[in-house]
N, C-alpha and C positions, 0 to 999 in steps of 0.2 A: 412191487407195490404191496402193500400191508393194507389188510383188511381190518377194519374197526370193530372190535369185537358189539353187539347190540345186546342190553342185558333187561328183560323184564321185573320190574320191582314185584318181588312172592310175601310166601310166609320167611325164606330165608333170608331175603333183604327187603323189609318193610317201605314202601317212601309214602307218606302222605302230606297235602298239601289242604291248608286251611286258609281262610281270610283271619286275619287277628284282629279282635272285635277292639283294640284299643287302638291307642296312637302310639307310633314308632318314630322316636328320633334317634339321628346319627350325629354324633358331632366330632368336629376335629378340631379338639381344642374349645376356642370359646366360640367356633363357626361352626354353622348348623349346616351340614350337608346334604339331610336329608328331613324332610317332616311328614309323615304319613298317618292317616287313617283309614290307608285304603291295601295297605301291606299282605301279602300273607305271608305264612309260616310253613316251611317246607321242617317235616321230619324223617328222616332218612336211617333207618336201622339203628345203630346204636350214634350214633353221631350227635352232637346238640344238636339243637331247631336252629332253621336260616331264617332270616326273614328277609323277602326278597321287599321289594320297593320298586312303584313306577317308576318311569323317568320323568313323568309328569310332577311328581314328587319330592325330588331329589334337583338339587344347584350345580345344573349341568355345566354351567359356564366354571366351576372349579375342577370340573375331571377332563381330562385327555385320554383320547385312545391309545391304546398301547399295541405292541404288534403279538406280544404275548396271547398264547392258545395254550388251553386243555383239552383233556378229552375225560368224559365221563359215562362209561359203557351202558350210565342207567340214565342218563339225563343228554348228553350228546356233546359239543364241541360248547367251550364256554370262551368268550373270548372277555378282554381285561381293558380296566382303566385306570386311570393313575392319577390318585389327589395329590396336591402339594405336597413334595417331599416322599413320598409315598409311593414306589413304583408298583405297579399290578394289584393292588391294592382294592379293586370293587370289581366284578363280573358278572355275567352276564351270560343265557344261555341267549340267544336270536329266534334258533330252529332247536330248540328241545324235542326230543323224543315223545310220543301221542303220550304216552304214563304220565309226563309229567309237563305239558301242552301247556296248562295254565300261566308259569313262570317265564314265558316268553317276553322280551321284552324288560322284563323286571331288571333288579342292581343289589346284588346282595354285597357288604361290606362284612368285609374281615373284622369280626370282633377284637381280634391282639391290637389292632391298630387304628380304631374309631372307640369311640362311647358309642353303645347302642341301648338307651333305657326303649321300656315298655310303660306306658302312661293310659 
């Protein structure tokens, strides 16, 4: 059995997590996947900024769960879903780790493969 390594976010790996004071859309194509003004922004060391999104937010009836899992030793196991055409394509942490507690529940999409403007 392999043990999950557990990583606190320091000064050597920064993560913070903000609300974004605008609105966030995702589109696929000329379908709006997701519409928020209630988003935040997760920044994570040198990595771009996420923006995570409710589910309240986001047109659940276009995503399927997927069986696909990660793991992320700063944030915890993220599990996946899959728009049109799109396998693993938007995730999700459930049970995040206390550091970053806020993004539970949230849907953050893959930038390479949605439009994601900031409004």
């Amino acid at each position: 059995m392999s043990i999950k390594p557990i990583r606190i976010p320091g000064p050597d790996h920064p993560i913070t997590i903000e609300r974004n004071p605008g609105r966030v859309v995702v589109r696929l194509g000329d379908r709006i996947m997701a519409d928020s003004r209630n988003a935040l922004t997760l920044r994570e060391a040198n990595y771009p900024p996420v923006h995570y999104i409710l589910r309240a937010d986001a047109d659940m009836t276009l995503l399927a769960p997927s069986a696909h899992q990660t793991y992320c030793p700063y944030k915890g196991d993220a599990s996946y879903l899959s728009a049109p055409d799109l396998p693993n394509s938007v995730w999700s942490y459930e049970s995040p780790y206390p550091a970053v507690a806020a993004i539970a529940g949230h849907l953050a999409f893959y930038p390479d493969r949605f439009t994601i403007s900031l409004e």
